[in-house]
C-alpha positions in Angstrom: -26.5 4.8 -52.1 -26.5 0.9 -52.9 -22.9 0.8 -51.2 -23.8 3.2 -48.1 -26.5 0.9 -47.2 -24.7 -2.0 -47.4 -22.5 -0.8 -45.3 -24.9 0.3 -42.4 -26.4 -3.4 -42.9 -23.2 -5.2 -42.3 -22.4 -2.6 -39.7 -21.6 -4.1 -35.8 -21.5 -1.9 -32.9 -18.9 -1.7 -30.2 -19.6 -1.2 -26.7 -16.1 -1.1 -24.5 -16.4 -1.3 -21.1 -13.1 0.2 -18.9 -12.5 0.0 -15.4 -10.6 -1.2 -12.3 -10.8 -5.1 -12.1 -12.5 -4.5 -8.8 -15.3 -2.3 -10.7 -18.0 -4.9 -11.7 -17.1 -4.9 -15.6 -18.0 -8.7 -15.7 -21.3 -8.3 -13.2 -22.2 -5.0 -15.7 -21.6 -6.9 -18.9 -23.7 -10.2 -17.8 -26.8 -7.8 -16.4 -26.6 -6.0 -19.8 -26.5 -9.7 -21.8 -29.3 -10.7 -19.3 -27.6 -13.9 -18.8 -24.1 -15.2 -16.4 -22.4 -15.1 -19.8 -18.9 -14.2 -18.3 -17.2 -15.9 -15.4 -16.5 -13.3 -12.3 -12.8 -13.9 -11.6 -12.1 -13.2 -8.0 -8.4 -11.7 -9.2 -8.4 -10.9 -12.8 -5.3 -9.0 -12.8 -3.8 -11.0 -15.5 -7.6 -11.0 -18.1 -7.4 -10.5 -21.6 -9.7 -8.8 -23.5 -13.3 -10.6 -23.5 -15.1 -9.8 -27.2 -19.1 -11.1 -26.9 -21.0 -10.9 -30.1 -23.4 -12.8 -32.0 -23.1 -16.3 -33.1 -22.1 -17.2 -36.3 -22.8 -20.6 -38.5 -18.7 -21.5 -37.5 -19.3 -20.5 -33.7 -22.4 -21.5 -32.2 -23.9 -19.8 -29.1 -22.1 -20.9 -26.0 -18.7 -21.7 -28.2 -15.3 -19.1 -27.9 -12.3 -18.3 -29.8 -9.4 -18.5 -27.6 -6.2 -16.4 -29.0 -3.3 -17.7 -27.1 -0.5 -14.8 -26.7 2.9 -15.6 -29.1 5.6 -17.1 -27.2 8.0 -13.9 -27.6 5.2 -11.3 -26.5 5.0 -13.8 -23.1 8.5 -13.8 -22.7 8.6 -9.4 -22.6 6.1 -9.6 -20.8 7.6 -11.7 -17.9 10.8 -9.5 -18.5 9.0 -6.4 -18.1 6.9 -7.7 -14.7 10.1 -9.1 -13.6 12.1 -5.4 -14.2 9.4 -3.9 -12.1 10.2 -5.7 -9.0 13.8 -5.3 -9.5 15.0 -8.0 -11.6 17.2 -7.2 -14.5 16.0 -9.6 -17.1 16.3 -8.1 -20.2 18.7 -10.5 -21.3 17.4 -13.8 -19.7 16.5 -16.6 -22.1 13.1 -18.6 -21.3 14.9 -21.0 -19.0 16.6 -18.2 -17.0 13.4 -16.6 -16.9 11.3 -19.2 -15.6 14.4 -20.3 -12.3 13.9 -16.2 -11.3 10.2 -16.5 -11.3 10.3 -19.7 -9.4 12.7 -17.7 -6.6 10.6 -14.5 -6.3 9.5 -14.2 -2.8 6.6 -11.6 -1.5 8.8 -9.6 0.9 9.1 -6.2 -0.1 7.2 -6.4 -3.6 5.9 -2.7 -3.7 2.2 -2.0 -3.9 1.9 -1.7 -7.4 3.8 -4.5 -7.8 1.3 -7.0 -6.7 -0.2 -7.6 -9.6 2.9 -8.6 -11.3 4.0 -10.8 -8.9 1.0 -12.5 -9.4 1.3 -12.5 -12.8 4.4 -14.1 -12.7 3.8 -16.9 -10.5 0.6 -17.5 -12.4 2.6 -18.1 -15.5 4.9 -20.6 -13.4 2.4 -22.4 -12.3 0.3 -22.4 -15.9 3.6 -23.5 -18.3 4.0 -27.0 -18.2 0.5 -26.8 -19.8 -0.2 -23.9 -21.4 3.5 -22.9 -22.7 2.9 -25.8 -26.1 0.0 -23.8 -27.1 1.4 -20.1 -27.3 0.8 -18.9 -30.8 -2.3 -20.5 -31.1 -6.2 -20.2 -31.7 -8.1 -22.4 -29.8 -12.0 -23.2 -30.8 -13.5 -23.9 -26.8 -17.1 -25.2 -25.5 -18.2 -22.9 -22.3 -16.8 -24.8 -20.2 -13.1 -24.6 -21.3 -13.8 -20.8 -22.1 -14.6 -20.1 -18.3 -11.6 -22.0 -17.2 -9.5 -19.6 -19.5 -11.3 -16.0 -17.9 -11.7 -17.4 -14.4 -7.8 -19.0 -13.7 -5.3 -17.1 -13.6 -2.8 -19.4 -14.3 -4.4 -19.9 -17.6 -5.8 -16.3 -18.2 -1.7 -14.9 -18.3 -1.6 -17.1 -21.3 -4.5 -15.7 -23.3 -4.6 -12.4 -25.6 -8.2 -12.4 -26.6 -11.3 -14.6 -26.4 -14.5 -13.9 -28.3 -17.5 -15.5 -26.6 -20.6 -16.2 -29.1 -23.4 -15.5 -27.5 -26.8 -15.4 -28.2 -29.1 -12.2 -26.6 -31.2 -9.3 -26.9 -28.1 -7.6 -26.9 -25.7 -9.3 -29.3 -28.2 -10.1 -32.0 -29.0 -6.5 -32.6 -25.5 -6.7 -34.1 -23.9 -4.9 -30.2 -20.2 -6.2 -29.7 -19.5 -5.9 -26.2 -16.3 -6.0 -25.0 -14.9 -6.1 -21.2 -11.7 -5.1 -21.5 -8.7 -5.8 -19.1 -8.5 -3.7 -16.3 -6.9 -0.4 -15.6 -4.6 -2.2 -12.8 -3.7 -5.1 -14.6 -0.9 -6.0 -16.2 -2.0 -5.8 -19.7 -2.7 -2.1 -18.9 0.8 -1.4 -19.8 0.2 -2.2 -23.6 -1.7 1.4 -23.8 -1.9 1.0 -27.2 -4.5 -1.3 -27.3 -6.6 0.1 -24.8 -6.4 3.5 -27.3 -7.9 1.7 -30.1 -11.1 0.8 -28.2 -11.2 3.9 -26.6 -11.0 5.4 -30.4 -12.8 3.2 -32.6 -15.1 2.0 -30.5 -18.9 3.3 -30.4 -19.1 4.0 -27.1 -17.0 3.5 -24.1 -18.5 2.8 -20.5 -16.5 3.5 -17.5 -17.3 1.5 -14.7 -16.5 2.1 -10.8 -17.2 0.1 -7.6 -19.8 2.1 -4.8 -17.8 2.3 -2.3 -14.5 2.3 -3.9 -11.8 5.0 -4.3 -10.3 5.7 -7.9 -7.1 4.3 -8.3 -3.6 5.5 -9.4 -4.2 3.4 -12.4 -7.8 5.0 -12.9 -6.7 8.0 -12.3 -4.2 8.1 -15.7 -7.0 6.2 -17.3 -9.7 9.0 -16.7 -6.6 11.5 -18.1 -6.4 9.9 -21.0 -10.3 9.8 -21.5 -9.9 13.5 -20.7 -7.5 14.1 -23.3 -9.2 12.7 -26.0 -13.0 13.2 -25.0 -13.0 16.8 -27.1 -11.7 15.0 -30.5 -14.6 13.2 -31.4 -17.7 13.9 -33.0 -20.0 12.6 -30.8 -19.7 12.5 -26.6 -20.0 8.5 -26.4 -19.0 8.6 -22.9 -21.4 6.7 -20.0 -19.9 6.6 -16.5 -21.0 4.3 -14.2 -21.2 4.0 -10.6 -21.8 -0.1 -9.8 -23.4 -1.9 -6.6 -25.6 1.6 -6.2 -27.8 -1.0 -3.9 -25.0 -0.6 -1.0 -26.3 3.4 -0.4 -27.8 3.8 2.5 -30.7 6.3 1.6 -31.2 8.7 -1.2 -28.7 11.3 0.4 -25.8 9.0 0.9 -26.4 7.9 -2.7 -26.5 11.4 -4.1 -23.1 12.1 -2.2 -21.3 9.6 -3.6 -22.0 10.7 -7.2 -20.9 14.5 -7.1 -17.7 12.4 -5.4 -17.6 10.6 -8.6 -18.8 13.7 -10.6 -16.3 16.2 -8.8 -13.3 13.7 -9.5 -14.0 12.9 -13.2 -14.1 17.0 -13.3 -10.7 17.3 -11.8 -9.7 14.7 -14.6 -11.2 16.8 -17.6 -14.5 15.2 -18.0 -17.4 17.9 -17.8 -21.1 17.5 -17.5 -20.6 13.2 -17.7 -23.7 11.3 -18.5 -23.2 9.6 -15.2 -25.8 6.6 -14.1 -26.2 4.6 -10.7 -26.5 1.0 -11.3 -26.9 -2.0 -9.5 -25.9 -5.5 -11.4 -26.5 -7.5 -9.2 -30.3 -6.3 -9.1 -30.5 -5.9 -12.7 -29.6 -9.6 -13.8 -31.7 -10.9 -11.3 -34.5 -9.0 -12.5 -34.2 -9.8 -16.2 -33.8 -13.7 -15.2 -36.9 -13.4 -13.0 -39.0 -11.2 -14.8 -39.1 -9.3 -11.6 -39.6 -5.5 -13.4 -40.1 -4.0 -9.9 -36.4 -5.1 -8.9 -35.1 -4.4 -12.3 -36.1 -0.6 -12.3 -34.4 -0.5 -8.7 -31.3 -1.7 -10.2 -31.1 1.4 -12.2 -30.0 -0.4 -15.2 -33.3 0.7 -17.4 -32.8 4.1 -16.8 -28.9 3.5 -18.4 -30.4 1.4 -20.8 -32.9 3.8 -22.3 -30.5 6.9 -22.1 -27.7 4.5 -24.3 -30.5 3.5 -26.9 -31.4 7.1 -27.2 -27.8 7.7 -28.0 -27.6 4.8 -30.7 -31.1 6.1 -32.4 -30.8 9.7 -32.0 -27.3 10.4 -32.1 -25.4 7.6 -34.1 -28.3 6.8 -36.4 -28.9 10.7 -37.3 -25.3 10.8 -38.0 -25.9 7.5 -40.6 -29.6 9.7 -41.7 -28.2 12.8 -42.1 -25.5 11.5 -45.0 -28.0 8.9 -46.9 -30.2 12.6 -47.0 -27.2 14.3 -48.5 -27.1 11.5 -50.9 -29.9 11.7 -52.4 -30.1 15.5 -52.3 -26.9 15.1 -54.3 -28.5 12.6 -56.8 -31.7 14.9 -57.3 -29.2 17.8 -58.1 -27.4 16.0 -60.5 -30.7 14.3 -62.3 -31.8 18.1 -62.4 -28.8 19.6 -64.0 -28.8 17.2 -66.5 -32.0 17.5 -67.4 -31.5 21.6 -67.5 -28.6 20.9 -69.9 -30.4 18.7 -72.0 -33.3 20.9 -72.4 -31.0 23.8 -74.0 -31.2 25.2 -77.8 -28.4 23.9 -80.3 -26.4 26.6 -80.0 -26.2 26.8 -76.1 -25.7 23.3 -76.0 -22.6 23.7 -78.5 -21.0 26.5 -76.7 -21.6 24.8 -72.8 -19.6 21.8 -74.9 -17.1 23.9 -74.9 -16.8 25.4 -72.0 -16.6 22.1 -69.8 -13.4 20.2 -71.9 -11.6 23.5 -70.6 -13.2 22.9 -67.1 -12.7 19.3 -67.5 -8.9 19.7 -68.4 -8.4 22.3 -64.9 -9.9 19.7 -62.9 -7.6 17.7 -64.0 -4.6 19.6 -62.6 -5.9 19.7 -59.0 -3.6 16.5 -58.1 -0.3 18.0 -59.5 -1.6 21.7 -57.4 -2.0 19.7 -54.6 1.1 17.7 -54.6 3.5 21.1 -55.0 1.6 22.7 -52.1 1.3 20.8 -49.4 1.1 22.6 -46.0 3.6 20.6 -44.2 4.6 24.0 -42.3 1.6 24.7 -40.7 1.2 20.8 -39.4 5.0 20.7 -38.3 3.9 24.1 -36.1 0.7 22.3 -34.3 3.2 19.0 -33.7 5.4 20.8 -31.6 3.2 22.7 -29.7 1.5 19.4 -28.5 5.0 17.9 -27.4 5.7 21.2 -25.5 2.6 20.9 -23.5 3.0 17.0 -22.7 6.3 18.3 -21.2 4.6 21.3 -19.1 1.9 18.7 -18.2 4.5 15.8 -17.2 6.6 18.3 -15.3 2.9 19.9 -13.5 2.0 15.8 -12.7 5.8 15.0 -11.7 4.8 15.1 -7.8 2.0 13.1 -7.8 3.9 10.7 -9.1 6.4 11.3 -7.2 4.5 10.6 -3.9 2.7 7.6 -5.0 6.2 6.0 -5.6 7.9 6.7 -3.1 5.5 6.5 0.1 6.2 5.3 3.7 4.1 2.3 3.5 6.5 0.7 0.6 9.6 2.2 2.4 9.5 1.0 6.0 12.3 -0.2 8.3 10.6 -3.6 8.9 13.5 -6.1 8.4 12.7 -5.9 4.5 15.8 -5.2 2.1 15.5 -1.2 1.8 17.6 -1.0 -0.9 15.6 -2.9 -2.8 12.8 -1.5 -1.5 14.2 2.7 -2.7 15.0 0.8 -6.5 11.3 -0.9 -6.8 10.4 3.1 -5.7 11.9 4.5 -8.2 11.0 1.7 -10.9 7.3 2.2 -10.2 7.8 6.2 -11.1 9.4 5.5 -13.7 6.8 3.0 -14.9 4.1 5.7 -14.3 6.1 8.2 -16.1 6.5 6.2 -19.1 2.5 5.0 -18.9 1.8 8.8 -19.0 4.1 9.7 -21.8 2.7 6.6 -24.0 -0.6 7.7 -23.1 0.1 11.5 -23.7 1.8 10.5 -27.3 -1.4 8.4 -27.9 -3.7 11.5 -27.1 -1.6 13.2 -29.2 -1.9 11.1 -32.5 -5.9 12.0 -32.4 -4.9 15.7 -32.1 -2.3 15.7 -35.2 -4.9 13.6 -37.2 -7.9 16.2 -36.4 -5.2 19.0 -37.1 -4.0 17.4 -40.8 -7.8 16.9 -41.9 -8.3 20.5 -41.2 -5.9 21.3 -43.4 -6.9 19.0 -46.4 -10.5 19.8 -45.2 -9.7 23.6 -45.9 -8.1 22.6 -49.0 -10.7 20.3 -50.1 -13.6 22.9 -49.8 -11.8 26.0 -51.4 -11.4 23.6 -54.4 -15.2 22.4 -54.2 -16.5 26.3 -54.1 -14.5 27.2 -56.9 -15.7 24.2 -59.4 -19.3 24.5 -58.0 -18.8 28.3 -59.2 -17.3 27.6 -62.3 -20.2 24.8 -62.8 -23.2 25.5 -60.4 -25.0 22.0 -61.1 -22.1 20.2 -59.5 -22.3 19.1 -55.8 -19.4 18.0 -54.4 -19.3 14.8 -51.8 -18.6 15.9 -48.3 -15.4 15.9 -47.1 -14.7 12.9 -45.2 -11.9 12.6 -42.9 -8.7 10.1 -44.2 -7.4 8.3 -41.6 -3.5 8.8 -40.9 -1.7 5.9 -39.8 0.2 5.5 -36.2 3.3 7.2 -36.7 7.0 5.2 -35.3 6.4 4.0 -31.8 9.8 5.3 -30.0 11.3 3.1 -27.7 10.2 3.6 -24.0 11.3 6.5 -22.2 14.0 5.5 -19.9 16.5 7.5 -17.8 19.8 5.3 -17.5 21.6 8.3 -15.5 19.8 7.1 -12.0 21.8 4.3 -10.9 20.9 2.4 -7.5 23.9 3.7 -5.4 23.4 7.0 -5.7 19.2 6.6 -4.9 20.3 4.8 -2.4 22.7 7.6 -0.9 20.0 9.9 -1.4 17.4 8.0 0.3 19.9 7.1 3.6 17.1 5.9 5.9 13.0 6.2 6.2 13.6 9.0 9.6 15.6 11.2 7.8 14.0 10.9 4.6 10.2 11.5 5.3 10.6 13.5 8.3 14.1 15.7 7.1 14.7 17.2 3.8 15.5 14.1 1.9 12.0 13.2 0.2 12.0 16.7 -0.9 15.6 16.9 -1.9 15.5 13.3 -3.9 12.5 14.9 -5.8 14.4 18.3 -6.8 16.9 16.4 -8.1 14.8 13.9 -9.9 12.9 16.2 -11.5 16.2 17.8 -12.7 17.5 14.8 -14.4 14.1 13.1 -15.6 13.4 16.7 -16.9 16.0 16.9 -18.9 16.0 12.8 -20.3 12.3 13.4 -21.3 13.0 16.7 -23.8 15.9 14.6 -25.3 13.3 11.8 -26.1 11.0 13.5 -26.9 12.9 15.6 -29.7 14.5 12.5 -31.0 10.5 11.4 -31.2 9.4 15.0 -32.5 12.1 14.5 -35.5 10.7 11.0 -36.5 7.1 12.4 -35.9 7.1 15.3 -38.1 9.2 13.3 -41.3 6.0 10.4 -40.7 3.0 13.4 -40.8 4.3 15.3 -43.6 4.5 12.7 -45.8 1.1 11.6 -44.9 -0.4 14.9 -45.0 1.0 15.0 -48.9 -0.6 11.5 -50.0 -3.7 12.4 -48.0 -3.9 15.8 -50.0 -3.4 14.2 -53.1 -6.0 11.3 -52.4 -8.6 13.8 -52.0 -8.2 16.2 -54.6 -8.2 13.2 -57.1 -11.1 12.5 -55.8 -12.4 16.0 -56.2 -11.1 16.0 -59.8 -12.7 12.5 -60.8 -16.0 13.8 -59.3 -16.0 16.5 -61.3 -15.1 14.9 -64.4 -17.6 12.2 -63.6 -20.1 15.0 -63.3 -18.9 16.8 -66.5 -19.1 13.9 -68.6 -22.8 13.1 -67.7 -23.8 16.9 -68.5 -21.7 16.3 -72.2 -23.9 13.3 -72.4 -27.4 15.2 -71.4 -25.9 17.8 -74.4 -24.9 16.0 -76.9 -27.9 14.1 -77.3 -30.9 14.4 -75.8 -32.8 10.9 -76.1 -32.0 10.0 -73.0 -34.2 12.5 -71.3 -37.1 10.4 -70.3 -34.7 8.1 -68.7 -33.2 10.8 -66.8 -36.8 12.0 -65.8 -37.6 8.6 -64.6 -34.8 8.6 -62.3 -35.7 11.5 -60.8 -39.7 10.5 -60.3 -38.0 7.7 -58.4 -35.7 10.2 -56.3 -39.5 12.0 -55.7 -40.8 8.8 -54.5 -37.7 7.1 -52.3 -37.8 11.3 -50.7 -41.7 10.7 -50.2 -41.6 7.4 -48.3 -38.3 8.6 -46.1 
């Protein structure tokens, strides 16, 4: 009990907050602070991830923690922005890298890849300065941490910043944390976008009034989709930002079944789904203006998301310090039962629980020559044939976005680079939705392996508790299986350049003949095909990584189960073998009676 509440004491809670750059996360995060904590970038396509939390006795309020990016992470990163828009760099040293960047020119960049060129040239601009301090952590005043959020040719640098801040908000112990945006160019490290969207205690997606979802949103609210039906608790808020732009009521109402009807389409049922203003909402809590503040909307979010933290979270934290005690009091009671007994009862129940003793024992050894590998292996590759079916249903819609009319005009721009930039930017969607599927798919095989030890677990628990009806088991709590081997990207090395460009011949023919559609047949063929083969080499690496988890996992638990027991056991030997302990055992459980009373 002493250990569970220490626990909850030191506990911090995590607030991630997802979105295009364009969505307001910033203007949200400072309305919810009730201060202009975070700088608004006016093109943030490059931001880190922004941590705010309390201060500490090291980090005073207004002070950050700059983590600077390490120099060989900066250097794939400029390799893969620089592959995007057609430059094989994968090879190029820093000094090679930095004369290509310098001779990038805007013609031609394809729409998505914007944001890298900017990226790049940020990074050109920022090195003589900011190159010396890759690898580093920097302690910064306000000032300097603005500076690092706000400019972009600093912000490419940076791979995190925690901002220590004193509010309402962050000294209840709530960790906010604006994360980079969908469309950025730190979207592509999925991985750590996954963690907050797992670990954290609630995720809020934010979108602009009067703003379409992007491509990039789009596989973002997919991959909330996925994984909204694997966790306990639906900590999902959606919210729709600038909600002072509507017209009337009607025009406001319109826009969210939009937003409702889309995040539908995307998997995401019956959404808790607010209109907020930020800009309303700060200047209300600065003001004291409470009138302007309701308008915002944001009090309305506000008490909905503390209802979730109190009635939802916190029951979850109630629920298990009640089963803890109910645990204790049937313990203290069993004990006291077996202490009660005559001589002879107490002699033969002796007995009986060195044999029981000596079976629990064994549960370890059981458990390590029967481990249900089988039945995991089975569930593993019916989740990679369904990323395939869902790949191969989603392969147009890539397919179109890629290779559109706008990127593909006969302007005087260099079409052949313009058809390879194409076809990078579907590959670079393809492999985005395979990491994010794969991701998805790590929460699925982790729910599926505790169901297994789960079902293990219990059977094991209801046939001690049998065998020794005083004894109540812990809960089974879930064990957490690590990532399994990250496989290289998917690529497919059999398209080469000529032969897209043959295909492609010229914009008339293409979009207004058969050639769109024939390029995609044959596409599909060949990326179809590359995919399975990765995918199995993936599967094979996949189900070696879970199986040998699933066996250390079983064990773990079952030894558990087996030193509860015998922790249990030995307590009723001690309550038989000699009795002067009762009134000890009776004062515990008067206090149990009163620490019941006063909950």
């Amino acid at each position: 009990m002493l250990a569970r509440a220490a626990r909850l004491g030191a506990s911090r809670f995590t607030i991630a907050l997802f979105g295009a750059f364009s969505a307001g996360k910033s203007s949200l995060a400072n309305a919810l602070i009730g201060e202009r904590a975070l700088p608004v970038s006016p093109n943030p396509t490059t931001a880190a991830i922004n941590r705010i939390l309390a201060p500490t006795p090291e980090q005073p309020h207004g002070t950050a923690r700059v983590s600077m990016k390490s120099r060989d992470d900066l250097l794939d990163d400029l390799r893969y922005s620089l592959s995007l828009l057609g430059e094989d760099a994968s090879a190029a040293g820093e000094e090679e890298l930095l004369r290509r960047m310098g001779a990038l020119q805007p013609d031609g960049v394809h729409a998505a890849g914007r944001p890298h060129y900017s990226f790049l040239k940020a990074a050109l601009a920022g090195w003589p300065e900011l190159s010396p301090l890759l690898g580093q952590e920097l302690r910064v005043g306000e000032e300097e941490y603005r500076r690092y959020v706000a400019e972009e040719s600093r912000s490419c640098f940076v791979r995190e910043i925690e901002l220590y801040y004193s509010s309402p908000l962050t000294d209840q112990g709530i960790v906010l944390v604006d994360t980079p945006g969908a469309d950025s160019v730190n979207a592509r490290h999925t991985g750590v976008a996954f963690n907050y969207i797992k670990n954290a205690d609630a995720i809020l997606f934010v979108t602009y009034y009067n703003h379409a979802f992007s491509q990039a949103d789009r596989q973002f609210l997919m991959q909330l989709g996925r994984v909204k039906d694997q966790f306990e608790l639906d900590k999902m808020f959606f919210l729709v930002n600038a909600a002072d732009l509507a017209s009337s009521e009607g025009e406001l109402k319109d826009v969210l079944g939009h937003v409702e009807s889309n995040l539908l389409q995307h998997g995401i049922r019956f959404p808790r789904l607010y209109p907020v203003s930020s800009l309303l909402g700060l200047q209300g809590k600065q003001s004291g203006d409470n009138e302007k503040l309701e308008q915002s909307g944001l009090p309305a979010f506000e008490r909905s998301f503390l209802s979730f933290t109190r009635d939802e979270l916190g029951s979850l934290a109630v629920q298990a310090a009640d089963m803890e005690i109910s645990r204790s009091v049937s313990v203290i009671d069993s004990w006291l039962a077996a202490a009660e007994g005559d001589a002879g009862s107490r002699a033969a129940e002796l007995r009986r629980l060195q044999e029981l003793a000596a079976e629990a024992r064994q549960l370890p050894n059981e458990a390590r020559e029967n481990v249900p590998a089988a039945e995991l292996d089975k569930e593993l590759q019916e989740l990679f044939y369904y990323i395939q079916q869902r790949i191969q249903y989603g392969f147009g819609e890539f397919y179109q976005y890629a290779f559109n009319p706008a990127s593909l005009q006969d302007d005087g721009r260099d079409l052949r680079r313009a058809v390879w930039t194409s076809w990078l930017e579907l590959q670079r969607m393809l492999q985005m939705e395979l990491s994010q599927e794969l991701l998805a798919t790590t929460l699925r095989l982790e729910s599926a392996g505790n169901a297994l030890i789960r079902k293990r677990y219990e059977e094991s628990a209801a046939k001690l508790k049998d065998r020794l009806p005083g004894f109540m088991p812990e809960p089974f709590e879930s064990i957490a299986f690590p990532s399994p081997p990250e496989p290289s990207p998917w690529k497919c090395d059999s398209v080469e350049a000529k032969w897209l460009y043959g295909m492609f011949r010229n914009p008339r023919s293409f979009f207004e003949g058969e050639g769109k559609k024939k390029l995609r047949d044959e596409l599909e063929a060949k990326l179809g095909a590359s995919i399975r083969e990765w995918m199995d080499a993936a599967g094979q690496d996949w189900k070696a990584a879970y199986a040998s988890r699933l066996a250390t996992g079983l064990e773990e638990v079952m030894s558990a189960l087996s030193e509860a027991f015998i922790r249990y056991s030995d307590g009723t030997r001690l309550s038989l073998q000699d009795n002067s302990g009762l009134e000890s055992l009776r004062e515990m459980r008067g206090g149990l009676d009163r620490l019941q009373a006063a909950i």
